[in-house]
N, C-alpha and C positions, 0 to 999 in steps of 0.2 A: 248204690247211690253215686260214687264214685262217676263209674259206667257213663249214668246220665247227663256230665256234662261232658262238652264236647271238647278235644281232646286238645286245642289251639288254649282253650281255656284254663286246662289242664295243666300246661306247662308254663301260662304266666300265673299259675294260683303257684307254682312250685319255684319258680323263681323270686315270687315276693316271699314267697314262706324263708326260703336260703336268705334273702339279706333281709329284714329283718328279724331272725335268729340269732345272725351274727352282728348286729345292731345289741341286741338284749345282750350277745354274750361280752360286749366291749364295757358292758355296765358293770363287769362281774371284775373286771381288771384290778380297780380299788383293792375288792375284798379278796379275792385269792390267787390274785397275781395273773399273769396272762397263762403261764403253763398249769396253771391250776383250771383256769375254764375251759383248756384245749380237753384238758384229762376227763374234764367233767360232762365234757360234750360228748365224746367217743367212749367212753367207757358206758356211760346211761345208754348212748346208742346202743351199742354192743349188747346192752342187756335185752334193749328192746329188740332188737331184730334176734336174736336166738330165740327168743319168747315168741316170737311168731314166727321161725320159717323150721326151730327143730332142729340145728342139723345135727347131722352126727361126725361124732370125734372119728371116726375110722373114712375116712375124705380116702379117696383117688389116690394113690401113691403120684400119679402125675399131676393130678393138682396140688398137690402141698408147696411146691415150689413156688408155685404161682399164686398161691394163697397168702404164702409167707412175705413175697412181696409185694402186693397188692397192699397189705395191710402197713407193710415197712415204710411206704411210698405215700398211702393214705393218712401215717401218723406225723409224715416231717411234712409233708404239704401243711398240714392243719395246724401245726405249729409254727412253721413261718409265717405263712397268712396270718395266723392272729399275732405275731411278735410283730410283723410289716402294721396292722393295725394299729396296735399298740403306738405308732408312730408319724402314721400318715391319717387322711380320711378314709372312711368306707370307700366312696364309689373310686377315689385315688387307686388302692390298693386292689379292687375287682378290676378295674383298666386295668392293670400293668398286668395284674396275675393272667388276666384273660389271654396276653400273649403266648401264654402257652400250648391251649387247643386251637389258635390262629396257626401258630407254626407247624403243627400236627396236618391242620386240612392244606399249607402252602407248600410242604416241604417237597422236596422232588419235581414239581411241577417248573417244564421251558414257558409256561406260555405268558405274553408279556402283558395280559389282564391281572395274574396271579400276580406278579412282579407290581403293578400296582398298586394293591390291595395291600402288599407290604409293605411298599414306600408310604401309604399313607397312615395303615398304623404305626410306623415308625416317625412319622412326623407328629402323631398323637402324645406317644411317648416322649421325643423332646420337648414337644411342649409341657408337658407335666416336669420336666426334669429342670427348667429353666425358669420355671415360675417362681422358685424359692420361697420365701416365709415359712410355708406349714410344712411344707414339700423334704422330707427329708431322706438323703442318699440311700442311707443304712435302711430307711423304710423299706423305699423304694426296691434295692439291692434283695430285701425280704421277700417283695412282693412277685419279683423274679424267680427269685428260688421254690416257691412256692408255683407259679408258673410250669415252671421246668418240670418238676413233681404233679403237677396238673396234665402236662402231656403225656410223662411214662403212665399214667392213673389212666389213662386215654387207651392208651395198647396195650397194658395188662389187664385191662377190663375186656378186650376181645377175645383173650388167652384165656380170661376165669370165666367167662361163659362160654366157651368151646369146650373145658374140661370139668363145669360145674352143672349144677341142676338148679331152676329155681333161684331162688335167694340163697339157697345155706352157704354159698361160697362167699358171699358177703358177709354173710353173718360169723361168719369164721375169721374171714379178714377184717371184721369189725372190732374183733375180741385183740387178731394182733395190732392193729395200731394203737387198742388202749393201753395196752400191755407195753408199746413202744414208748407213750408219751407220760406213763405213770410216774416213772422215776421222778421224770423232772418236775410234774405236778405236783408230787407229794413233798419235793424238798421245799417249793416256795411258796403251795399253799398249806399244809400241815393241818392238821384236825380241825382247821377253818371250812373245810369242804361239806363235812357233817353235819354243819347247823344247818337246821329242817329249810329256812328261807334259800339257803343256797342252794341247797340239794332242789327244791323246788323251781325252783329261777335256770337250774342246769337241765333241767331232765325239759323242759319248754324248750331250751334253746337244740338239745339233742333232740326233741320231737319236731321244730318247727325249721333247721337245718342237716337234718338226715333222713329220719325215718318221712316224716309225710313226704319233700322232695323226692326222695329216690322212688316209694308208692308209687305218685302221680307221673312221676317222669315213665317209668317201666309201665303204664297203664296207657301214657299219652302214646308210646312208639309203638305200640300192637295195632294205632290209626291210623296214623302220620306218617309219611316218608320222612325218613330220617333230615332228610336237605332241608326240609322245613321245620323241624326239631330242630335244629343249627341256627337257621335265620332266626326263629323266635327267643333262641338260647343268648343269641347277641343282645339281646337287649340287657341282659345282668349288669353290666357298668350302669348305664343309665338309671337302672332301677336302686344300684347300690350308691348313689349318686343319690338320688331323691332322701331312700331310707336314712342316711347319714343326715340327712337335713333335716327332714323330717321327727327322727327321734332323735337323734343327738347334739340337736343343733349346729353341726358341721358345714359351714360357710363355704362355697368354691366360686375363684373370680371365674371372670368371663372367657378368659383364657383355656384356665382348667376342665369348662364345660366343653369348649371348642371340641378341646384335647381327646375327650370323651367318645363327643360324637365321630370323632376320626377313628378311633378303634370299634365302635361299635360298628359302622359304617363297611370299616376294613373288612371283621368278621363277616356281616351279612354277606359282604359282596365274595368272601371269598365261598361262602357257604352256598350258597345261592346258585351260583355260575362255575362250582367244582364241578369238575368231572366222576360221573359215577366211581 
């Protein structure tokens, strides 16, 4: 079924699925704290992808490295990101994060298009930093960190499919970032996580920001040329941008939207006009 839609489609039914996920999961904040729905996100994942890809405990001696921090990488990314949330808007906090796979396609390159494409996501970014009211540092500073953990997740995802098979390498690294982020969930959300509504409300947000994205996205690139996976993948700010308005009623001036369209723009163009 999957199969039959075509594969451009693919990748924005999996980009709306990611932010509003992480929409549903900012509702869970109240009730068991923000490391309490990171825990609740990756850990349900984790169950789910073992449940479907099998792997087995006896992995590659040279994958274990790479599995270990894959997962180490994929558990502090998910937790800034949602502490950065905790503090800014959605589509705010996908901007900023987003500079991380910008920096990944710019980094190394002389040529002075590329050099463009960073000046104007970086004029994107001042404009979010200078807007002030909702706009806050510590968010922001989150949302970076998160970022930065978005780029190494970038290169260690080339490394665990050159030494994995399949999914079971994710699925393996899905178990260690739960395992990364439990502590901290367990101490602020505490047997709050157990009631049947939460556990309900977590295992949506782990199906409709892991498991079906990562599906759709791994079904879209067997179609696609990667460069165009890239350009359609820019549109996330915008769309976390909407989703935050849309269900959380998260307000952004005119300014903020500029700001947006500066990074998403940036991405495209850098994605777009990369060199193989």
């Amino acid at each position: 079924m999957v199969g039959a839609v075509p594969p451009t489609a693919q990748v924005l039914v999996a980009i709306v699925s990611v932010q509003v996920g992480a929409a549903v999961a900012k509702q869970l904040f109240t009730t068991i704290g923000t490391a309490g729905a990171v825990m609740l996100r990756l850990v349900l994942a984790a169950v789910v992808l073992v449940a479907l890809w099998r792997p087995s405990i006896r992995a590659n001696r040279r994958a274990v490295p790479v599995i270990l921090a894959y997962g180490v990488v994929l558990g502090v990314m998910n937790l800034c990101f949602y502490l950065a949330l905790q503090r800014i808007p959605l589509g705010i906090a996908v901007t900023v994060e987003f500079l991380g796979p910008l920096a990944v396609a710019l980094i190394g390159s002389r040529r002075w298009l590329d050099g463009l494409w960073a000046v104007l996501a970086g004029a994107g970014v001042v404009l979010l930093a200078k807007t002030g009211g909702d706009v806050s540092v510590v968010g922001l500073l989150l949302a970076l960190a998160a970022g930065a953990c978005w780029a190494g997740y970038i290169l260690l995802s080339a490394a665990l499919g050159s030494r994995t098979t399949d999914g079971s390498g994710l699925a393996l690294a899905a178990v260690v970032s739960g395992l990364v982020v439990m502590p901290f969930g367990l101490a602020e959300a505490g047997t709050a996580v157990l009631a049947p509504g939460v556990l309900l409300i977590g295992l949506a947000v782990a199906l409709l920001s892991s498991v079906i994205p990562y599906s759709l996205e791994l079904t879209a690139l067997r179609s696609i040329p990667p460069r165009v996976f890239g350009v359609l993948m820019s549109l996330e700010p915008a769309v976390a941008a909407v989703a935050g308005l849309v269900l959380l009623g998260e307000q952004l001036r005119p300014t903020q939207w500029i700001a947006i369209t500066c990074v998403v723009a940036a991405s495209a163009g850098a994605t777009r006009y990369a060199r193989s």
